[in-house]
N, C-alpha and C positions, 0 to 999 in steps of 0.2 A: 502565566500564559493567558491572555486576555484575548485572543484575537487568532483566528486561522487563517492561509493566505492560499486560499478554496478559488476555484474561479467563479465569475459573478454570476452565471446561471443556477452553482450550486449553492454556494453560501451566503452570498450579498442577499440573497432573495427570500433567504429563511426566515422565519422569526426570529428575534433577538432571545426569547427565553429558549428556544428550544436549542439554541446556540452555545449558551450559557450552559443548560443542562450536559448540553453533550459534553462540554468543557471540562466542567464541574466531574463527571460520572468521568471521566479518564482521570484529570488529576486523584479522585479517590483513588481511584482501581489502582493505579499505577505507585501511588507513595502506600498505600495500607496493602498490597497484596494479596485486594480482593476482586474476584471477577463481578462484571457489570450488572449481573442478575441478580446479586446479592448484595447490594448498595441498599442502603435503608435510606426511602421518599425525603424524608426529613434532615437528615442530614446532609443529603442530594440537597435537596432546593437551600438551605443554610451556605452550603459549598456555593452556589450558583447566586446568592444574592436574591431568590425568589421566595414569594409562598408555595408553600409545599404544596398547594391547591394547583399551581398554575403546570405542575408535572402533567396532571392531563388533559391539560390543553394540548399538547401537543406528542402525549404518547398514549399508548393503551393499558403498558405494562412496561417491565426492566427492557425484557424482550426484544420490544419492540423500539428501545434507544438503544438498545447493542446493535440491531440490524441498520436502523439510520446511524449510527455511526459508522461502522465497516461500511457500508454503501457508499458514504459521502464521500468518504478519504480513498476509496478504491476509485470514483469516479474520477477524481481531483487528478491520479495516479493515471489514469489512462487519458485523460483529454490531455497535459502537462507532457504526457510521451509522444501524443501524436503529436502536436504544435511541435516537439524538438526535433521530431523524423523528417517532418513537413521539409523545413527549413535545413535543414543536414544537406550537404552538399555528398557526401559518401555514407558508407555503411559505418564507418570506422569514428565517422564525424558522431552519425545517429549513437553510438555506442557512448563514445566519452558523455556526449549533453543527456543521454537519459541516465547515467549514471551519476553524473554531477545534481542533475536535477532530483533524481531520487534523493541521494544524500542531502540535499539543501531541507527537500521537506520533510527528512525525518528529525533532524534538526530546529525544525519551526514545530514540531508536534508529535517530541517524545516518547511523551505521557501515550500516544496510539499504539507507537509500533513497543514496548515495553509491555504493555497490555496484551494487545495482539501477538507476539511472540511465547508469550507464557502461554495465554489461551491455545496457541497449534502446537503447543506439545503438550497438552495434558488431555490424557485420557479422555477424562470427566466431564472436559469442556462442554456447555450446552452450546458457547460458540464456534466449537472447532468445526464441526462441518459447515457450519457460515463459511469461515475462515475459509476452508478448503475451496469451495463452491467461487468466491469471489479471487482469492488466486486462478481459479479456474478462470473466470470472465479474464482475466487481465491478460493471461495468456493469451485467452482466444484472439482477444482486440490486438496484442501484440503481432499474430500471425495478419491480419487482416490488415493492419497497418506495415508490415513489413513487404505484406505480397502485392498490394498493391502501390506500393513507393517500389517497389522494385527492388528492394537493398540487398539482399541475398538470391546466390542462383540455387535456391530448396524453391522446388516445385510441389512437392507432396504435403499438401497440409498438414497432414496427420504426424510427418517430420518433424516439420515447422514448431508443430504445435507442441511436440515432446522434450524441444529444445528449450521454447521458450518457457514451458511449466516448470521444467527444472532451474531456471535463471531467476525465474519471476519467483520459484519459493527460495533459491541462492540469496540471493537481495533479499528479503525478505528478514531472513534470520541472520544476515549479515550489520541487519540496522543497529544492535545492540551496539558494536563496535564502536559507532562512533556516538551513539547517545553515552557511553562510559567515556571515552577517549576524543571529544571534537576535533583535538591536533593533529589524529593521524587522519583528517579526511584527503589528503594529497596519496599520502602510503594507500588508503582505502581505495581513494578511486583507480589507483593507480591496478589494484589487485583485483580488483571487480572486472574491468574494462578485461583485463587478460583473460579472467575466466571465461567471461564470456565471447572475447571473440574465438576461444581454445573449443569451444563449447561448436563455434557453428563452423569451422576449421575442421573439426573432429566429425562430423554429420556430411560436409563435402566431400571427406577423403572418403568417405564409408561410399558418399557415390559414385567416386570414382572405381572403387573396385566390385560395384554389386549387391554390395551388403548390405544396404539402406532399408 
């Protein structure tokens, strides 16, 4: 994995070593089983093709390259979903392309959501509340992009927004799937798309009868 396909605001613009590093620090995490705080400098910049000097160039600590990476990839995640909402002629269109579009990038950078999913279920994590906090953001952006393209008749944010936290952490822990299996990405998206439109089907009928 040489290469992220980030959009050019976020990733074109970075430095190339701290690109490297971020690289580097998921391929370890990801094939050794270790989380990102606990990556040893040296072996880090060895992985990445750098001096181990040139790590703080552009970090302060582990820390703070687990937090720029869950940022950059969460951002990637939410600009990539508005662009496909943008363009979505229905709600149903929005649903298949941000779910295809999910799959494609978990696909191009494995080594993230493999990391990232072991990180949100263990206890211990010192990323998991990142992890939580930035599922959080993605949500929110999904409700604010949903209410304002108009795609669903949920008026109540607070709705909106319980819908889509549950979707956004569904996906989420769904990614392992096909980082083990890429053939069943048709079967995946096929299973995803249903949950989710069962998800905001299920929050309609609740306000047709009051109970929302």
């Amino acid at each position: 994995m040489n290469s992220l396909h980030i959009q050019p605001a976020v990733w074109d613009t970075m430095p190339e070593g701290k690109q490297k590093l971020i690289l580097a620090a998921l391929r370890i995490a990801a094939r050794d089983g270790l989380t990102l705080q606990s990556l040893k400098l040296r072996e880090l910049a060895r992985e990445a093709d750098l001096n181990h000097n040139t790590f703080y160039r552009h970090f302060d600590n582990l820390e703070a390259l687990a937090e720029a990476t869950i940022e950059t990839i969460a951002h990637q995640m939410v600009v990539g979903m508005k662009q496909i909402r943008i363009k979505a002629r229905s709600h149903s269109d929005a649903t298949v392309g941000v779910v295809e579009y999910f799959l494609d990038l978990v696909v191009q950078i494995p080594d993230a959501f493999v990391v990232g999913v072991r990180e949100l279920h263990s206890a211990t994590s010192f990323i998991r509340p990142l992890l939580n906090r930035v599922l959080d953001d993605i949500a929110h952006e999904s409700v604010v992009q949903i209410t304002e393209l108009k795609l669903v008749p949920i008026h109540k944010p607070e709705v909106l927004f319980r819908v889509a936290r549950d979707i956004t952490h569904y996906m989420f822990c769904k990614s392992i799937e096909i980082i083990k299996k890429p053939a069943v990405k048709k079967e995946l998206t096929d299973e995803m798309v249903h949950f989710i439109r069962r998800q905001f089907l299920g929050e309609i009928a609740l306000m047709g009868t009051g109970n929302d």
